[in-house]
mmCIF file of the N, C-alpha and C atoms, coordinates in Angstrom:
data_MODEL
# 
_entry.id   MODEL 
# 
loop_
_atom_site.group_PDB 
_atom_site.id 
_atom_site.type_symbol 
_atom_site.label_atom_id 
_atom_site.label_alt_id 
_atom_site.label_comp_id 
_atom_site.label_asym_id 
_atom_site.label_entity_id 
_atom_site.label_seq_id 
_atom_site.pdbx_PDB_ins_code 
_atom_site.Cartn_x 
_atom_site.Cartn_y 
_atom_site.Cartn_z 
_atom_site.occupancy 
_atom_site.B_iso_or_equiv 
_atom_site.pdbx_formal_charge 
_atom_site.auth_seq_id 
_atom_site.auth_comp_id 
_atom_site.auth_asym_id 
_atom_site.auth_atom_id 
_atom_site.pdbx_PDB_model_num 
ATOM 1   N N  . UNK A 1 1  ? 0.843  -1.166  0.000   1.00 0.00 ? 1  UNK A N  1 
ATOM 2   C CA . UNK A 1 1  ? 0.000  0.000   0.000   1.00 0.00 ? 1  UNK A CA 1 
ATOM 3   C C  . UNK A 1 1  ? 0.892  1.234   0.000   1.00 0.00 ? 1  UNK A C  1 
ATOM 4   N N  . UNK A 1 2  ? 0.495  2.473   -0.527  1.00 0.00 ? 2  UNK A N  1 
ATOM 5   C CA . UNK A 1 2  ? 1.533  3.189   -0.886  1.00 0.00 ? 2  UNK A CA 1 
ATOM 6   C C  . UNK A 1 2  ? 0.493  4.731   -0.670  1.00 0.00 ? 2  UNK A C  1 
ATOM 7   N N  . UNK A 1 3  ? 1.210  5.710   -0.358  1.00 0.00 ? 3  UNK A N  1 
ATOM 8   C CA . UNK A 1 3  ? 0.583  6.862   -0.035  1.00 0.00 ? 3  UNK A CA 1 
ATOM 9   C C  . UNK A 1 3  ? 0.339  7.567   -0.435  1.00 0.00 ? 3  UNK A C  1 
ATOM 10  N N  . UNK A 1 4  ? -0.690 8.283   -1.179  1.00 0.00 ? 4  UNK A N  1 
ATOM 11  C CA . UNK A 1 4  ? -0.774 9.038   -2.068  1.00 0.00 ? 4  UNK A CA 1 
ATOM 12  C C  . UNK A 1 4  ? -1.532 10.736  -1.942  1.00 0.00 ? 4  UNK A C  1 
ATOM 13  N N  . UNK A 1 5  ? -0.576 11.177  -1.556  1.00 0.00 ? 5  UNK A N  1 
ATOM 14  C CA . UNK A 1 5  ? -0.277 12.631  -1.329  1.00 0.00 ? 5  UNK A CA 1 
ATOM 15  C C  . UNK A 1 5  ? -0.990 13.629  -1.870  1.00 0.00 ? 5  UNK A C  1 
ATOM 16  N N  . UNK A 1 6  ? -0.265 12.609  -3.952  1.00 0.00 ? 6  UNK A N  1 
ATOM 17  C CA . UNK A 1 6  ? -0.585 14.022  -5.012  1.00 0.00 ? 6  UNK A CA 1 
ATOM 18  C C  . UNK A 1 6  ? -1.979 13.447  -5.885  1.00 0.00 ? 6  UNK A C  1 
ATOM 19  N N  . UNK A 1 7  ? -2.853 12.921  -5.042  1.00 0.00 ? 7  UNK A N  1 
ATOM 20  C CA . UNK A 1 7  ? -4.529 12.066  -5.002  1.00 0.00 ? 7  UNK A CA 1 
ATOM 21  C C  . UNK A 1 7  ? -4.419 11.645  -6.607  1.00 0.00 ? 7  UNK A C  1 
ATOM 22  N N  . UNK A 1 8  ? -4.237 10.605  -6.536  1.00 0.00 ? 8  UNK A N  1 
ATOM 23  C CA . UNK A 1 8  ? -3.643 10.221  -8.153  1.00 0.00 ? 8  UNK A CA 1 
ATOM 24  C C  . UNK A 1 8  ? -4.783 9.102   -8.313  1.00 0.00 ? 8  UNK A C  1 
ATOM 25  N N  . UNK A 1 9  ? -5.526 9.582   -9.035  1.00 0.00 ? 9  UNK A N  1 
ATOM 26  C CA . UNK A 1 9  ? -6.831 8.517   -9.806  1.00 0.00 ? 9  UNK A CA 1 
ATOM 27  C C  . UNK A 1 9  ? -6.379 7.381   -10.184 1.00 0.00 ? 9  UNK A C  1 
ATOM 28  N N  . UNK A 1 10 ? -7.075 6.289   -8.805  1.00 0.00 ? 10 UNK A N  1 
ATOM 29  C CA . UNK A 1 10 ? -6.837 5.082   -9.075  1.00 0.00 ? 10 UNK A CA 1 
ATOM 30  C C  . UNK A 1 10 ? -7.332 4.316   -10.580 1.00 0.00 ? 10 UNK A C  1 
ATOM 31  N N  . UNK A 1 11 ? -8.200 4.909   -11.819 1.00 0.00 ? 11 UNK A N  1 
ATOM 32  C CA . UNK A 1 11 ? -8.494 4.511   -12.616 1.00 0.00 ? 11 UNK A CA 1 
ATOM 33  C C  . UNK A 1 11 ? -7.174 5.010   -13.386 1.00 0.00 ? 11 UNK A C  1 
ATOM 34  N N  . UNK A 1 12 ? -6.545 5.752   -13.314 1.00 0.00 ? 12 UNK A N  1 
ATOM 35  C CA . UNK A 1 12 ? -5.481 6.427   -14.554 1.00 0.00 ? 12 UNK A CA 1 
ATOM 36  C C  . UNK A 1 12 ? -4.395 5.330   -13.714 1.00 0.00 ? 12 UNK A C  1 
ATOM 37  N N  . UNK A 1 13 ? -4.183 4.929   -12.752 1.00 0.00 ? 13 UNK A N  1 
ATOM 38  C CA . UNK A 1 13 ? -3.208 4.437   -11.955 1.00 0.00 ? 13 UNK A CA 1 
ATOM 39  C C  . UNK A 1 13 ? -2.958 3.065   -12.529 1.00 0.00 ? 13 UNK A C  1 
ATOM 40  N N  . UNK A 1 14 ? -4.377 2.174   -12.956 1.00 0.00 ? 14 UNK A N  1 
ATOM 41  C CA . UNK A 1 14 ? -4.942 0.743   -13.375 1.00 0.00 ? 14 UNK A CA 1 
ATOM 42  C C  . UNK A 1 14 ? -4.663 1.279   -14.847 1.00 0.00 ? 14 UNK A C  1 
ATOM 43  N N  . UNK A 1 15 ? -4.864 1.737   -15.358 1.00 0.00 ? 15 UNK A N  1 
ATOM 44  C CA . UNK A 1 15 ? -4.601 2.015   -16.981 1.00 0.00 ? 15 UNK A CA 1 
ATOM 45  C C  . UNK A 1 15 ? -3.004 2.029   -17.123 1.00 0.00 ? 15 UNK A C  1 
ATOM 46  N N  . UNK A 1 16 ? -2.565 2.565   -16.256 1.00 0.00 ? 16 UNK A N  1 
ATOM 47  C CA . UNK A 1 16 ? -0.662 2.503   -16.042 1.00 0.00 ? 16 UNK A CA 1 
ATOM 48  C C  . UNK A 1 16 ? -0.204 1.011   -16.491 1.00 0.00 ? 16 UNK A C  1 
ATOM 49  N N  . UNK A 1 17 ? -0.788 0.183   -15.691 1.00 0.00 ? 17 UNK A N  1 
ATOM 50  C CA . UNK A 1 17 ? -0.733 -0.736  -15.112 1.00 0.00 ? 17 UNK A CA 1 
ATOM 51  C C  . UNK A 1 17 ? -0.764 -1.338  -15.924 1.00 0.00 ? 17 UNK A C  1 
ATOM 52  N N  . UNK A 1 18 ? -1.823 -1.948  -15.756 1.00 0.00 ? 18 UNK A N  1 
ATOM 53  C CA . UNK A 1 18 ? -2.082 -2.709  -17.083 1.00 0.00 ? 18 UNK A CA 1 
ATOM 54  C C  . UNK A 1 18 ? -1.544 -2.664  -18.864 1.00 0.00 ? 18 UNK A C  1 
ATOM 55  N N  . UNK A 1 19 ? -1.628 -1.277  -19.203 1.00 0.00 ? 19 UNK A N  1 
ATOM 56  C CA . UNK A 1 19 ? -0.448 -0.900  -20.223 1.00 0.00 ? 19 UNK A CA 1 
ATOM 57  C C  . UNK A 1 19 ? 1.076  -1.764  -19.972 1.00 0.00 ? 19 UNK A C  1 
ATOM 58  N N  . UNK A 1 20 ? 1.435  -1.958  -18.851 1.00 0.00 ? 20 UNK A N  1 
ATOM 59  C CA . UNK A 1 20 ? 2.453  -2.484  -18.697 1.00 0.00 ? 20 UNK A CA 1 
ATOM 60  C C  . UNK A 1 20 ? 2.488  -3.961  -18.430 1.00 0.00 ? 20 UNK A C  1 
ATOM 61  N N  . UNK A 1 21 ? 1.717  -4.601  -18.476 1.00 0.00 ? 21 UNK A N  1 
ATOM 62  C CA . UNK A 1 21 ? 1.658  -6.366  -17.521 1.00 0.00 ? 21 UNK A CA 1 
ATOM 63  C C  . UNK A 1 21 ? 1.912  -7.030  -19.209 1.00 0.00 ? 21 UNK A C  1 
ATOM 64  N N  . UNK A 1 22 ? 2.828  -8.095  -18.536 1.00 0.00 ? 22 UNK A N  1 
ATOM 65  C CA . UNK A 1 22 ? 3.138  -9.410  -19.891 1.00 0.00 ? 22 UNK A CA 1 
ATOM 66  C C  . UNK A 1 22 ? 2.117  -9.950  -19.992 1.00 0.00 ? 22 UNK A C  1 
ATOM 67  N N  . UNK A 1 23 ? 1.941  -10.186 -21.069 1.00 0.00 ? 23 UNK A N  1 
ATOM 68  C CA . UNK A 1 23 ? -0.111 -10.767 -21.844 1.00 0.00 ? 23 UNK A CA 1 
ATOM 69  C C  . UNK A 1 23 ? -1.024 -10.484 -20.377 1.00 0.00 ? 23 UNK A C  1 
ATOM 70  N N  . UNK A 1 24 ? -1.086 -9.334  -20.592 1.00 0.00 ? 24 UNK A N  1 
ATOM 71  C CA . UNK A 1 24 ? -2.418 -8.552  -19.718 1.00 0.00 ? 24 UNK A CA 1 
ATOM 72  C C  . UNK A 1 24 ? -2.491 -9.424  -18.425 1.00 0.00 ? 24 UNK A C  1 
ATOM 73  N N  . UNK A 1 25 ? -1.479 -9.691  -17.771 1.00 0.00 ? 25 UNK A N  1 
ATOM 74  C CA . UNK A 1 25 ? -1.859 -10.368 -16.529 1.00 0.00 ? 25 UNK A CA 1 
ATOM 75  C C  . UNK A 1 25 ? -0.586 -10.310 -15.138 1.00 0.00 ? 25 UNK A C  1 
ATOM 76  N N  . UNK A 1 26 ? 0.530  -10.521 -16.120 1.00 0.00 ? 26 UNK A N  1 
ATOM 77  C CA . UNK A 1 26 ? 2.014  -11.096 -15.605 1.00 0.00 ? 26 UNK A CA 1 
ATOM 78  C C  . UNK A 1 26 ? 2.410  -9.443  -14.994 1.00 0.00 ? 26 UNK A C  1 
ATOM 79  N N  . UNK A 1 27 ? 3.614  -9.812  -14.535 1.00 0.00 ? 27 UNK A N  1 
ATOM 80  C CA . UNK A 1 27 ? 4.355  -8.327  -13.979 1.00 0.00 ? 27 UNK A CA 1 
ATOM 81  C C  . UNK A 1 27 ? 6.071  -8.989  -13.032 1.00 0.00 ? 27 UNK A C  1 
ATOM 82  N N  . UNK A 1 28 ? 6.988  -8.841  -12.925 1.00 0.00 ? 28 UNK A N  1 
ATOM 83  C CA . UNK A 1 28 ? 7.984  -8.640  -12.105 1.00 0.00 ? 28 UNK A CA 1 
ATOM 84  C C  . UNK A 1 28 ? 7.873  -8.016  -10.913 1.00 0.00 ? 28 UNK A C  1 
ATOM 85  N N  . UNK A 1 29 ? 7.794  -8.314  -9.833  1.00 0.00 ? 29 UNK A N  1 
ATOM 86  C CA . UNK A 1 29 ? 7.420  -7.363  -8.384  1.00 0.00 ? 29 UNK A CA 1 
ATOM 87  C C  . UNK A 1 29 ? 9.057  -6.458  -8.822  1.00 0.00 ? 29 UNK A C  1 
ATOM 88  N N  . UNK A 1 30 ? 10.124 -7.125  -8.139  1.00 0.00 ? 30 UNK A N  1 
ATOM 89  C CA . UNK A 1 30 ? 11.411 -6.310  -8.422  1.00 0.00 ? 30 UNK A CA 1 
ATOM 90  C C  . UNK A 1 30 ? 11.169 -5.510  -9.401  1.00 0.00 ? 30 UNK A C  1 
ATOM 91  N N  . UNK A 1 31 ? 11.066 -5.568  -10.346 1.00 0.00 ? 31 UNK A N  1 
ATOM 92  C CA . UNK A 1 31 ? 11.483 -4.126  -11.509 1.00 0.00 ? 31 UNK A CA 1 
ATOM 93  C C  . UNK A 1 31 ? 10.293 -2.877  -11.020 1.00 0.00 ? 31 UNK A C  1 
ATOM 94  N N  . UNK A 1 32 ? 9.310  -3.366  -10.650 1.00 0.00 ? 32 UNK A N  1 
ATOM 95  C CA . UNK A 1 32 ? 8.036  -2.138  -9.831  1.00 0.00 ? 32 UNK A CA 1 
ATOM 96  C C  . UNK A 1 32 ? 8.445  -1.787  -8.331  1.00 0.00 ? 32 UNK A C  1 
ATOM 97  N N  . UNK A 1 33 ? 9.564  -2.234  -8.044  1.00 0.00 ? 33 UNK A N  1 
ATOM 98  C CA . UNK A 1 33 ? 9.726  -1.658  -6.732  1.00 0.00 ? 33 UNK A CA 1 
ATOM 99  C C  . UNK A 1 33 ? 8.631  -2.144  -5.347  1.00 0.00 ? 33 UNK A C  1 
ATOM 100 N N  . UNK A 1 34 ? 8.663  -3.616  -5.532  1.00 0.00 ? 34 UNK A N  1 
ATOM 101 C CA . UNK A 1 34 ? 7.121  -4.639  -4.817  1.00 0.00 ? 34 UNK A CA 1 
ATOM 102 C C  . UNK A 1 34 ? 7.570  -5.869  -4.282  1.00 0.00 ? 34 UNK A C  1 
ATOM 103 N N  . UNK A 1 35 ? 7.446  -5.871  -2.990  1.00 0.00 ? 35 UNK A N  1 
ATOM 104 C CA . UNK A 1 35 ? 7.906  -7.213  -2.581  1.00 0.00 ? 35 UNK A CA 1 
ATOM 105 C C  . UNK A 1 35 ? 7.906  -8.547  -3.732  1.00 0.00 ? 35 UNK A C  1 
ATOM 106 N N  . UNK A 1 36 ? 8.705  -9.569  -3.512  1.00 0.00 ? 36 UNK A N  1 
ATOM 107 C CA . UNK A 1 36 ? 8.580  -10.577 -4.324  1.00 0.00 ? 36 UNK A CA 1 
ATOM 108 C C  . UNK A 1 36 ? 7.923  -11.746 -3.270  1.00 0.00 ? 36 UNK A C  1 
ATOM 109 N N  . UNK A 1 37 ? 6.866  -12.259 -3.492  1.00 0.00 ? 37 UNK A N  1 
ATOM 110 C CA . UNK A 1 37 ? 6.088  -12.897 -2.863  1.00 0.00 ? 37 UNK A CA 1 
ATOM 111 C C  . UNK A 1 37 ? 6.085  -14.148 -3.670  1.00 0.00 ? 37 UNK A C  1 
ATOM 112 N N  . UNK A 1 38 ? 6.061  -15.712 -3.035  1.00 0.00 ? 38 UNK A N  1 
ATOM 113 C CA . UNK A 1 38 ? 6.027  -16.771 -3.178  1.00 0.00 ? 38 UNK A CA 1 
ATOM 114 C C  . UNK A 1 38 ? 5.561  -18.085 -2.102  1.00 0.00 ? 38 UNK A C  1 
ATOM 115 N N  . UNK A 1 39 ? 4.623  -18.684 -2.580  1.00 0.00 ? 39 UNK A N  1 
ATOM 116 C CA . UNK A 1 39 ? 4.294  -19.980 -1.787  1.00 0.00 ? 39 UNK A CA 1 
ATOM 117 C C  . UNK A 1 39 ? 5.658  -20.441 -1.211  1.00 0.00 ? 39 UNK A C  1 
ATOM 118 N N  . UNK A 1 40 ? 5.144  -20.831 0.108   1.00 0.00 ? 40 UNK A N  1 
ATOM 119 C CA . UNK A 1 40 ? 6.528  -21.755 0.624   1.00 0.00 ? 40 UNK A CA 1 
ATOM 120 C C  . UNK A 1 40 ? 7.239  -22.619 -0.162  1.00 0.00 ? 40 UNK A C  1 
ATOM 121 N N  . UNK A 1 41 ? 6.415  -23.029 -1.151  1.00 0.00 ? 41 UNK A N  1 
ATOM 122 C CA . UNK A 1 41 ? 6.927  -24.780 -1.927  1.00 0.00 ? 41 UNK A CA 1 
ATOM 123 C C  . UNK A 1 41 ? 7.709  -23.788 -2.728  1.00 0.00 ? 41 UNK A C  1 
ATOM 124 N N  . UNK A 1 42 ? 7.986  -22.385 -3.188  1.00 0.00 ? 42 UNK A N  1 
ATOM 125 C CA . UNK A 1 42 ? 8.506  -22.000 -4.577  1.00 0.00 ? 42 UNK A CA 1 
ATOM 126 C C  . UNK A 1 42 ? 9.408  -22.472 -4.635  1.00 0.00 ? 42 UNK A C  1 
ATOM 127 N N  . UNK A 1 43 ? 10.186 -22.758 -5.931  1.00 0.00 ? 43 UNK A N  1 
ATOM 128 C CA . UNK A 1 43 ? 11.080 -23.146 -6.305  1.00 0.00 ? 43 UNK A CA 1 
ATOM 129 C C  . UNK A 1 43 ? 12.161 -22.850 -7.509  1.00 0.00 ? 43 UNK A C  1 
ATOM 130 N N  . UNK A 1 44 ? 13.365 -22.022 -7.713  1.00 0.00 ? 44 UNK A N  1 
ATOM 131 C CA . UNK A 1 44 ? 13.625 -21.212 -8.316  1.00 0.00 ? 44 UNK A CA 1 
ATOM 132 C C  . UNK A 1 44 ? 13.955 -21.703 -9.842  1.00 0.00 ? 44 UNK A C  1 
ATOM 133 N N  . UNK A 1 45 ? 14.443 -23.184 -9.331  1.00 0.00 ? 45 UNK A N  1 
ATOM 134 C CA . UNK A 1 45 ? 14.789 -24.023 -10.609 1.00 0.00 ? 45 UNK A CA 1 
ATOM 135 C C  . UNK A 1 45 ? 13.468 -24.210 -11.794 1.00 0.00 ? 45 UNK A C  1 
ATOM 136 N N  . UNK A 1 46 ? 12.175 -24.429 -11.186 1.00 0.00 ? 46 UNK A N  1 
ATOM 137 C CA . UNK A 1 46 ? 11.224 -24.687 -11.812 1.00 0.00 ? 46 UNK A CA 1 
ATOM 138 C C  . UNK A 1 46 ? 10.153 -23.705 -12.178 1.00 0.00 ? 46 UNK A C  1 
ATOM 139 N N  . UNK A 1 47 ? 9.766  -22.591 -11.113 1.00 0.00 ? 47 UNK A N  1 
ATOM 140 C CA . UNK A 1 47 ? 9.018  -21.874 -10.734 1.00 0.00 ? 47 UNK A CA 1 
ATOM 141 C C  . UNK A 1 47 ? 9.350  -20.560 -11.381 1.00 0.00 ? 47 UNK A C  1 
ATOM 142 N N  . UNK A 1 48 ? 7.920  -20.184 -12.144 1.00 0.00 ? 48 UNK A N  1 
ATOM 143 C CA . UNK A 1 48 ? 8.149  -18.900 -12.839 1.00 0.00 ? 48 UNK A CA 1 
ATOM 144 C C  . UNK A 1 48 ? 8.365  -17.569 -11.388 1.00 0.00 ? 48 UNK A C  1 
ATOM 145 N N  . UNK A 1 49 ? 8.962  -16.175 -12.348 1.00 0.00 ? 49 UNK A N  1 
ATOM 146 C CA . UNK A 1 49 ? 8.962  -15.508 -11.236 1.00 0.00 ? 49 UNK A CA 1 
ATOM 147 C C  . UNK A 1 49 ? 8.222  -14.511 -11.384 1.00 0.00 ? 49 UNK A C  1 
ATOM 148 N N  . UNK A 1 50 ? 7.053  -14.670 -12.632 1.00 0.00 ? 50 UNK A N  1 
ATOM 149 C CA . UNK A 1 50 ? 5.949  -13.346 -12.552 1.00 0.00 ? 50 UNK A CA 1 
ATOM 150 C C  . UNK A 1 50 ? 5.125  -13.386 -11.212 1.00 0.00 ? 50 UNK A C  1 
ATOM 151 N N  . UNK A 1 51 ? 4.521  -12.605 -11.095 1.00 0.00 ? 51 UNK A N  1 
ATOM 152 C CA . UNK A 1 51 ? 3.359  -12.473 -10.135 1.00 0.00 ? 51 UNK A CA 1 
ATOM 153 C C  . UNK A 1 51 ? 2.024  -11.930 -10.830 1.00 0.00 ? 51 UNK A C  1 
ATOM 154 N N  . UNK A 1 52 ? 1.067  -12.023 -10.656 1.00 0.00 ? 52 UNK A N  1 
ATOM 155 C CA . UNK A 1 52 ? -0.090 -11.763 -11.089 1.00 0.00 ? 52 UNK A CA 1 
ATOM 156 C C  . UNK A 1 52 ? -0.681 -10.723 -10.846 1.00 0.00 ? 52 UNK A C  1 
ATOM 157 N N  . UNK A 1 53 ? -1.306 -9.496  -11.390 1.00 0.00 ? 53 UNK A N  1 
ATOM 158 C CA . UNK A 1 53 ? -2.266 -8.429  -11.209 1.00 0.00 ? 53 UNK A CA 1 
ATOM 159 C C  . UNK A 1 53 ? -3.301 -8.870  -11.576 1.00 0.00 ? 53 UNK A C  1 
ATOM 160 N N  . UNK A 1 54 ? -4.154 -8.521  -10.680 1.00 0.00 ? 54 UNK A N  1 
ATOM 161 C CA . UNK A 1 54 ? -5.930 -8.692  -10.214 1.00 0.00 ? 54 UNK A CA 1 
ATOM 162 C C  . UNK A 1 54 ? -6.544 -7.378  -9.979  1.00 0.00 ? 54 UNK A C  1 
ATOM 163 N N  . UNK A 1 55 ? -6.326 -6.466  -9.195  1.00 0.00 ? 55 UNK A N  1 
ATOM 164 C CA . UNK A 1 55 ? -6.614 -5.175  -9.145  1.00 0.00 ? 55 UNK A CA 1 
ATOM 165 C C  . UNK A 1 55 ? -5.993 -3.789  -8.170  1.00 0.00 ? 55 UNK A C  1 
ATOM 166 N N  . UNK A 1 56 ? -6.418 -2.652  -8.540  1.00 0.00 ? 56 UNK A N  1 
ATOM 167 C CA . UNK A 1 56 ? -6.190 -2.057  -7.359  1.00 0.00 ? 56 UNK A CA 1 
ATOM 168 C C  . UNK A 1 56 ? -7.409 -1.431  -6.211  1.00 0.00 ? 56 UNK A C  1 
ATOM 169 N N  . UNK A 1 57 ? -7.203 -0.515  -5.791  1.00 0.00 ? 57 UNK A N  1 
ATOM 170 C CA . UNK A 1 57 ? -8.255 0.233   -5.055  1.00 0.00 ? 57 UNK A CA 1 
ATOM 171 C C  . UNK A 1 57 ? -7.767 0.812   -3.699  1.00 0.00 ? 57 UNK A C  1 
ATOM 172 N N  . UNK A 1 58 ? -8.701 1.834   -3.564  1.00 0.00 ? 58 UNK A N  1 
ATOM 173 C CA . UNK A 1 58 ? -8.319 2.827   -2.563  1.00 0.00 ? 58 UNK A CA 1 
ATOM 174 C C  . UNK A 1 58 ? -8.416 2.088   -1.164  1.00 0.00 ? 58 UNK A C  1 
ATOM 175 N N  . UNK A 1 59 ? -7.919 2.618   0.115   1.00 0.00 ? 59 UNK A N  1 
ATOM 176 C CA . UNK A 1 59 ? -8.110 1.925   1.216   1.00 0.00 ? 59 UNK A CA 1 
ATOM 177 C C  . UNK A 1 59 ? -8.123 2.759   2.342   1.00 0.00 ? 59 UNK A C  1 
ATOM 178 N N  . UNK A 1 60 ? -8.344 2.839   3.495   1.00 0.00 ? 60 UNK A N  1 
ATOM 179 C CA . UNK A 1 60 ? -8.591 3.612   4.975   1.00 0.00 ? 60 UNK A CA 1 
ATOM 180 C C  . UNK A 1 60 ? -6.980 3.036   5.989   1.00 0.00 ? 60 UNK A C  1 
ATOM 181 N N  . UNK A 1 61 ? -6.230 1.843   4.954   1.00 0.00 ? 61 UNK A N  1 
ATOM 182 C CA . UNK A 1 61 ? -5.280 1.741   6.026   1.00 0.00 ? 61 UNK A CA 1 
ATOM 183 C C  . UNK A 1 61 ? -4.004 2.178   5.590   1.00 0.00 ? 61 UNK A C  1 
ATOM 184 N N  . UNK A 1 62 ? -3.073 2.274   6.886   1.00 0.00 ? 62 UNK A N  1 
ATOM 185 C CA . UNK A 1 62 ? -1.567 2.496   6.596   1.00 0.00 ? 62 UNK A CA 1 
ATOM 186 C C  . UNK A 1 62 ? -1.080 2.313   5.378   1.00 0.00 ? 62 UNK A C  1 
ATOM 187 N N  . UNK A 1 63 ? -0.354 2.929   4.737   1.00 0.00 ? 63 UNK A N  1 
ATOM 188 C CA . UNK A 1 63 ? 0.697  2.418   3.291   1.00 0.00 ? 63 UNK A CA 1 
ATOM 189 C C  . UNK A 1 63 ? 1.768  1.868   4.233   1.00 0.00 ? 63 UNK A C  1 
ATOM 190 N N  . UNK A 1 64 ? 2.282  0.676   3.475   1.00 0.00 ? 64 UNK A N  1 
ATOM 191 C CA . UNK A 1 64 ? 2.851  -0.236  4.028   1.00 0.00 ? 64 UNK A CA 1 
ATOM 192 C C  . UNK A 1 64 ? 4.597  -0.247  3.395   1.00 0.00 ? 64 UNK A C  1 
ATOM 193 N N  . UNK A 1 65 ? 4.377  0.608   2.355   1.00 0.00 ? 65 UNK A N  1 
ATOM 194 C CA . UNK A 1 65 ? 5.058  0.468   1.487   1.00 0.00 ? 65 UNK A CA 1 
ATOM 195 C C  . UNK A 1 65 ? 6.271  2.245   1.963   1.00 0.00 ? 65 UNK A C  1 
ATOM 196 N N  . UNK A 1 66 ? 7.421  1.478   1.945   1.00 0.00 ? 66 UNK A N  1 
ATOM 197 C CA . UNK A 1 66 ? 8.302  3.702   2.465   1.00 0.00 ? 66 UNK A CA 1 
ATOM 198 C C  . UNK A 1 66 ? 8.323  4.348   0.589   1.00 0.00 ? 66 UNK A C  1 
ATOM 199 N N  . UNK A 1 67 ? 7.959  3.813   -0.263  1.00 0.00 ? 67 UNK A N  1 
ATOM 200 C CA . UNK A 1 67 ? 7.938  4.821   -1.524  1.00 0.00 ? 67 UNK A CA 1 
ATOM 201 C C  . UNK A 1 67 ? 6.168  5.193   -1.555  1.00 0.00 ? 67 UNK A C  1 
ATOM 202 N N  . UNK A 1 68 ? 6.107  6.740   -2.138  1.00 0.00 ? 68 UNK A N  1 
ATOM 203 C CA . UNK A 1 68 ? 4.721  7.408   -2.167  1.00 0.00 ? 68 UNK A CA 1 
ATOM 204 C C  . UNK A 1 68 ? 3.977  6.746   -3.644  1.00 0.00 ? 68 UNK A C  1 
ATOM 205 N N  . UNK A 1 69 ? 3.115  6.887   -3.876  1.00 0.00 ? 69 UNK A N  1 
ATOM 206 C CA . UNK A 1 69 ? 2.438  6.629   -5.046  1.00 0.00 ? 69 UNK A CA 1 
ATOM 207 C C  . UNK A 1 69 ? 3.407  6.627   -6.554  1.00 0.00 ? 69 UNK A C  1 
ATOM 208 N N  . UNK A 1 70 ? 3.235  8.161   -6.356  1.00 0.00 ? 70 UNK A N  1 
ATOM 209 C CA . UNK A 1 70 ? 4.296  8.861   -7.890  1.00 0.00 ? 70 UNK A CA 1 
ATOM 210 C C  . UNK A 1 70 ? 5.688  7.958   -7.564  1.00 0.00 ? 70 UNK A C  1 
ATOM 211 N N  . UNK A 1 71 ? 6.349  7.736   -6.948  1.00 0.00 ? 71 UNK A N  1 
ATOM 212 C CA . UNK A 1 71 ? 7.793  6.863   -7.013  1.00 0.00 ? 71 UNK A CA 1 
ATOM 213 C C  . UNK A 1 71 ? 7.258  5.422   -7.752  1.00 0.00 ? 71 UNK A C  1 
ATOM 214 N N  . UNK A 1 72 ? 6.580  5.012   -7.286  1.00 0.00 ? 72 UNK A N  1 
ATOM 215 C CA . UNK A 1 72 ? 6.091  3.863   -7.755  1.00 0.00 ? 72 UNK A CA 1 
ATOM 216 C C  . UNK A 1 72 ? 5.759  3.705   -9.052  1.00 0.00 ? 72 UNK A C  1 
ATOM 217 N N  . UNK A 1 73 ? 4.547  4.963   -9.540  1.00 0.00 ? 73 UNK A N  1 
ATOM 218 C CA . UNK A 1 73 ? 4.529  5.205   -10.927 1.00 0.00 ? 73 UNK A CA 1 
ATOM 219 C C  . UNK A 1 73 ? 5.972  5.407   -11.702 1.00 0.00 ? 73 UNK A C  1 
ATOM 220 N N  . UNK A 1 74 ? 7.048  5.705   -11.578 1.00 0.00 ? 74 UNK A N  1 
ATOM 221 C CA . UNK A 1 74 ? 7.876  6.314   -12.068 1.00 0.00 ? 74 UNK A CA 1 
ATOM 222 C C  . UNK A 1 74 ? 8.817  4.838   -11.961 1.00 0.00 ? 74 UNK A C  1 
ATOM 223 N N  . UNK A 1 75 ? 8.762  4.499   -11.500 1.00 0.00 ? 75 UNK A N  1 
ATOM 224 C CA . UNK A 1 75 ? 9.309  3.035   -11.245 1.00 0.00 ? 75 UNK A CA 1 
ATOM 225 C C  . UNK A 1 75 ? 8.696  1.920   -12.695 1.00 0.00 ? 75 UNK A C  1 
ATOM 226 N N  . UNK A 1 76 ? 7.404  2.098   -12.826 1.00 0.00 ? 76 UNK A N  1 
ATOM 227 C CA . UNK A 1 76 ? 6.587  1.028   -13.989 1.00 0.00 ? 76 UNK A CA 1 
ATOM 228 C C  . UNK A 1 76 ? 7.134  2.076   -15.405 1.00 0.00 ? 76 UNK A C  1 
ATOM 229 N N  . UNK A 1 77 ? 7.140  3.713   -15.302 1.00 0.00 ? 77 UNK A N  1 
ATOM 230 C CA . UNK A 1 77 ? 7.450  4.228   -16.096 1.00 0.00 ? 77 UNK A CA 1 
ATOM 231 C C  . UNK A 1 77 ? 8.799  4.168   -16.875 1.00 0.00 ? 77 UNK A C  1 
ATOM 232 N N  . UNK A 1 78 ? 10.227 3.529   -16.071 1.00 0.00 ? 78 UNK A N  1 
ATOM 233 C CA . UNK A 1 78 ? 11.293 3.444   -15.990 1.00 0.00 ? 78 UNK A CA 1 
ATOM 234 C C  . UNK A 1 78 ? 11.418 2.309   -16.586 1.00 0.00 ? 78 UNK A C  1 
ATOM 235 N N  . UNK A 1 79 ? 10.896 1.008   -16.324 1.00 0.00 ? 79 UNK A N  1 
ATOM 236 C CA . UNK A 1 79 ? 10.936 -0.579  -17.361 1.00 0.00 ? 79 UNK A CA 1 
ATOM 237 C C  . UNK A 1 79 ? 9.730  -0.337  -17.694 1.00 0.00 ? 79 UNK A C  1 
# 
């Protein structure tokens, strides 16, 4: 979750996004600046290392994340 200061329209945010995902789904956490998350069983020899986008949306809790919104954008903008 990430903080967003300069109120950046989560619909222009998902259009970012998605413009960017391998066949409309895939993504690299590392190159977006995003934890890399994996089932316990992962396995590096066998196991792809995309991660999946499903959606975003606004929220009432903490950003979890120490980069603000725009870093993040600028991060998907960069690869």
């Amino acid at each position: 979750m990430f903080e967003n200061p300069d109120n950046i329209d989560v619909t222009e945010l998902e259009t970012i996004i998605r413009s960017m995902l391998i066949d409309a789904t895939w993504f690299y956490a590392d190159k977006w600046l995003l934890p890399d998350l994996h089932f316990g069983s992962w396995d590096e020899e066998i196991d792809h290392g995309f991660h999946e986008f499903e959606c975003i949306s606004y929220t009432e809790e903490r950003a979890n994340s120490s980069i603000p919104l725009v870093e993040f954008m600028a991060a998907l903008a960069r690869n």
